[in-house]
N, C-alpha and C positions, 0 to 999 in steps of 0.2 A: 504494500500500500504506500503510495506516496506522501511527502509530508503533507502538512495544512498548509493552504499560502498565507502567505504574512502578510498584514495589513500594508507594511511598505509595499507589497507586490499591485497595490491598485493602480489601475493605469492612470496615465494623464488624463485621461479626459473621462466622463462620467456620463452615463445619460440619468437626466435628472427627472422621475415621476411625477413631479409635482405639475406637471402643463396636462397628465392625463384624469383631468379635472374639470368640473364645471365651472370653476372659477375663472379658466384659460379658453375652455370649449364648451360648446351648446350643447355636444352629447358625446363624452369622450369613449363610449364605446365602438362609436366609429372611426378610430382611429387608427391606424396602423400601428396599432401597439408590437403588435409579434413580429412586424416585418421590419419594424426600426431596431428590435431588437438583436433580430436575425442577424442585419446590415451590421449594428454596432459591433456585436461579439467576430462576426468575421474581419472587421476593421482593427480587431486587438481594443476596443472599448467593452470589456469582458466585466463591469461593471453596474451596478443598478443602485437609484437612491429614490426612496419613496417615504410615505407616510401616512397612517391610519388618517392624519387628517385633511389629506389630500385625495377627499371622498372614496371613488373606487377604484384608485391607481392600484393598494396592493392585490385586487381583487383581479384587476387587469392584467397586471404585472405575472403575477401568480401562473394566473391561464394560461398564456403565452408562454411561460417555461413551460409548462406541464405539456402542450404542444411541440414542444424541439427537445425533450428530452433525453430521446435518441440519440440526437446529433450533438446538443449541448447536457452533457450531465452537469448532476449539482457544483460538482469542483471545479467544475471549469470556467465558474465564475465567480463575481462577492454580488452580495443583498446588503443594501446598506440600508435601514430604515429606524425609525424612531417612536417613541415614547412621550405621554403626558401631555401634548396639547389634544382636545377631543374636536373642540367648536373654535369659531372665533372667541369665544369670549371664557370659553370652558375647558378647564387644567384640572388636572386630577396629577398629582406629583406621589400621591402614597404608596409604599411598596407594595401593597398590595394590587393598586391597580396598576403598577409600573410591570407586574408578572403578568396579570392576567392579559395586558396589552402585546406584551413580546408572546403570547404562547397564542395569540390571538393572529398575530402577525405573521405566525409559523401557518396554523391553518389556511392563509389568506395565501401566504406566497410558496405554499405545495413545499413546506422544508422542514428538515428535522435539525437545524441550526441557522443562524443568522451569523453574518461576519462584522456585522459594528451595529450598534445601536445606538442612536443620540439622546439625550430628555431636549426636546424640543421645544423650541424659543422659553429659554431660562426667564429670561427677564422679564417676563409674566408670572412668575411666584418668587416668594421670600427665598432668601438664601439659605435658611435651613431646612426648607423643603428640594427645596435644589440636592444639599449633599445628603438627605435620605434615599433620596430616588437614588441616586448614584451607586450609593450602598448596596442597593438592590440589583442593581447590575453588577455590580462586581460579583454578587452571589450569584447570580445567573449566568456568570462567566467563567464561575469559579465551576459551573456545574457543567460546564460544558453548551449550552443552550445557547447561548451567544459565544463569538470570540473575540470581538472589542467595543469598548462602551467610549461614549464623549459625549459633549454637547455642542446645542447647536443657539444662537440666538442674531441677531442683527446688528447690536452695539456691541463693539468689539471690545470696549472696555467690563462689562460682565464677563465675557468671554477670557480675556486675560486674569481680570480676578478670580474666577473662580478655580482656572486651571491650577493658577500659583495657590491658593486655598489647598487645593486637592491634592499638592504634592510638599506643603507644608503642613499647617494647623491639620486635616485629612489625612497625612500619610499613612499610617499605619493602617486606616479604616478602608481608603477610598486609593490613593496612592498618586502617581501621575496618571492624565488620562490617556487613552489610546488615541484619540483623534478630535477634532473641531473641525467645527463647522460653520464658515460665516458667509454672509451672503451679501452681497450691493454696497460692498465697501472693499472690492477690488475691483471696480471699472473703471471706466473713461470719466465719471462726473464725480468717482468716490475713490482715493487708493489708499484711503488711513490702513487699510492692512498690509500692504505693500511696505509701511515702513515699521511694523512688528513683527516681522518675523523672527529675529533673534529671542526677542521676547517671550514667543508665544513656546518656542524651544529648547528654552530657558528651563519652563515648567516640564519636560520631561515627556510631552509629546512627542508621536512617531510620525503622523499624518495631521497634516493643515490642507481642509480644502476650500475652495472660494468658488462661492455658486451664486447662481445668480445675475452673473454678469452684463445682463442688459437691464439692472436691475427692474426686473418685475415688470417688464414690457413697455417702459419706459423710455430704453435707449433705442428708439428706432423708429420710421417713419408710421404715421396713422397715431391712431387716439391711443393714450394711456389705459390701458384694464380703470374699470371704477372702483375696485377698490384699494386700488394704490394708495397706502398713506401720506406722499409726498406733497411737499403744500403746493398749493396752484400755481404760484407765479414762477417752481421750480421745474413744473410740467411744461408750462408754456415758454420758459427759455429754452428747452431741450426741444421742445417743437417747432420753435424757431432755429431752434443749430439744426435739425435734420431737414427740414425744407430747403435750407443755405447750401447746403453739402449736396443735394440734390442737386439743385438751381447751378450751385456754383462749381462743382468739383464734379460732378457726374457721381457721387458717392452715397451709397446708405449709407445711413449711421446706424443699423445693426452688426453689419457686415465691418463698418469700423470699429465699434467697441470691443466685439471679437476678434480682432486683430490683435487689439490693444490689449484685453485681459490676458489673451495666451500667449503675448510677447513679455509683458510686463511680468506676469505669476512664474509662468514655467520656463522665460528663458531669460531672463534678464533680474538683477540685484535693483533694490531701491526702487527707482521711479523711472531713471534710464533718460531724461527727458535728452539729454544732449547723445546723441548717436556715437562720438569718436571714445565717450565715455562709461558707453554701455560692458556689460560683465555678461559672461555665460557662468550660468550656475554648473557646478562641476557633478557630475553624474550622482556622485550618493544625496545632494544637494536637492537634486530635481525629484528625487525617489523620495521624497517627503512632500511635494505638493502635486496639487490635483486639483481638476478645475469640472464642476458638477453643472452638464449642459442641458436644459428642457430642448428636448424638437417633440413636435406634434405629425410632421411628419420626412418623409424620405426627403425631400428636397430639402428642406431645412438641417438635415443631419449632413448630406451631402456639402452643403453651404460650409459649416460648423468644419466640418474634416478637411475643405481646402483652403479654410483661411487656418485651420490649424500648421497644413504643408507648407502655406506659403510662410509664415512663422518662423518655422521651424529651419526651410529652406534660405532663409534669410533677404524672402523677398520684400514688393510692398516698399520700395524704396523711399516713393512719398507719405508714407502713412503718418513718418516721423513730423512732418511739418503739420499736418491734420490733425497729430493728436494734438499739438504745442496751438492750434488753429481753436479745435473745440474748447481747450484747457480755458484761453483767453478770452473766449467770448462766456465762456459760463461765469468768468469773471470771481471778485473775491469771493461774491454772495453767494453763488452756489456751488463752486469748485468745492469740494471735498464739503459740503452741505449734507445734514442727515434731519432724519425726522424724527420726533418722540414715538419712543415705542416702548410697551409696558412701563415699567419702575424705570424707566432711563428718556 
């Protein structure tokens, strides 16, 4: 029997559950769930992240493996999903419900283990409900039912508190965590995580991944999702820079920020904004971030895979002057601009 793979073993890129929702789509069971999955695992995107409250993603999710299980068996991929958020407005953080969810989540996605589990968006309960749940996981890890626990939340400053928590004042209980997870604060309008990474590493994490990157349907041409928390006048300068890029550059600004996220996260230090001073991250480097992508469908996932090559390939010559282009016009007010959400 082969080993387990190790959570460092996730690929760079993620396909993200979360868009197989009614909150992204009018009825996401028509969605080519199986066939992006199909696509992704043969692309070496051998990776999946969803969440009970991301209505019938693991339900979706689930089916579609149990359909390719011939060709794809359990190991030959990770399930990444999460804990404690139920509703918008409804957490349940107690160990007890923190088990009944992960063994709920097993049913849903056709498995007799999960490979990471988040408590999802922290910073909607107190901080000592936070490290119960944790606790809990760790029991659930320690029993083999999971094999790595973290959190997930949107302000990155919970997210570094608690880690460091969990591997100080928590050690002996809870320990470092295996993985985080933050979202719309490594794009083109947000890159306050871009400059914690040392930090976040510090606390004795293996995996950092940044999801989200167009934050929440925001960074691209057409109408913002309505339930976007971001305040109005930061929606309509972004809808003014993607109109411009159009008009002026012949460019989306989806297809730009993904540029940007998977230049800036997975191959470049810091922010990189000057080109002669850009850094490649050196391979054990890069094997610690990971970047969690929603498509809704084949084309979109295609899109996503060659702005990743061209990335990678070190094309996109001008992109450098377009990101430094958008940086400028989002200006002070909304450059690295975030929203309230829960306790933060």
């Amino acid at each position: 029997m082969s080993e387990p793979r190790q959570i460092e073993d996730l690929p760079p890129l993620i396909i993200g559950g979360a868009v197989f929702n009614t909150q992204y789509s009018e009825d996401p069971t028509k969605l080519p769930v199986q066939e992006i999955i199909l696509t992704a695992f043969s692309k070496g995107m051998n990776a999946l992240d969803t969440s009970p409250y991301y209505g019938q993603s693991e339900e979706l999710i689930g089916d579609a493996l149990e359909k390719i299980a011939d060709e794809w068996p359990r190991e030959s991929y990770f399930i990444c999903t999460k804990a404690g958020r139920i509703k918008l407005d409804d957490f349940d953080y107690s160990r007890s419900w923190v088990r009944k969810s992960v063994l709920r989540s097993l049913e849903r996605l056709h498995t007799s283990y999960l490979d990471l589990v988040y408590m999802h968006d922290i910073e909607f309960v107190e901080d000592e409900e936070i490290f119960e749940a944790l606790k809990e996981l760790v029991a659930l890890k320690k029993e083999g039912v999971i094999r790595n626990f973290g959190i997930s939340a949107y302000p990155v400053e919970i997210l570094l508190k608690i880690a460091q928590e969990c591997n100080t004042t928590y050690k002996s209980e809870i320990g470092p965590l295996d993985a985080i997870l933050s979202y719309s604060n490594g794009c083109i309008q947000n890159t306050k995580l871009l400059s914690l990474y040392d930090k976040f590493f510090d606390t004795g994490i293996k995996k950092l991944l940044n999801g989200s990157i167009l934050s929440m349907s925001m960074l691209r041409s057409g109408k913002t999702h309505d339930f976007h928390p971001a305040p109005k006048e930061l929606k309509e300068k972004v809808d003014e820079i993607a109109k411009g890029l159009q008009k002026e550059d012949n460019v989306e600004l989806a297809d730009l920020a993904t540029r940007f996220a998977l230049k800036r996260w997975l191959f470049q230090t810091g922010e990189g904004k000057n080109p002669q001073n850009t850094v490649t991250y050196p391979l054990e480097r890069n094997k610690k971030l990971s970047v969690v992508l929603g498509v809704s469908s084949l084309d979109e996932l295609d899109v996503a895979l060659e702005s990743y090559n061209t990335v990678k390939n070190e094309q996109g010559a001008k992109d450098e002057e377009l990101f430094t282009k958008v940086e400028k016009q989002l200006g002070p007010e909304h450059y690295n601009e975030t929203w309230s959400s829960g306790r933060y």
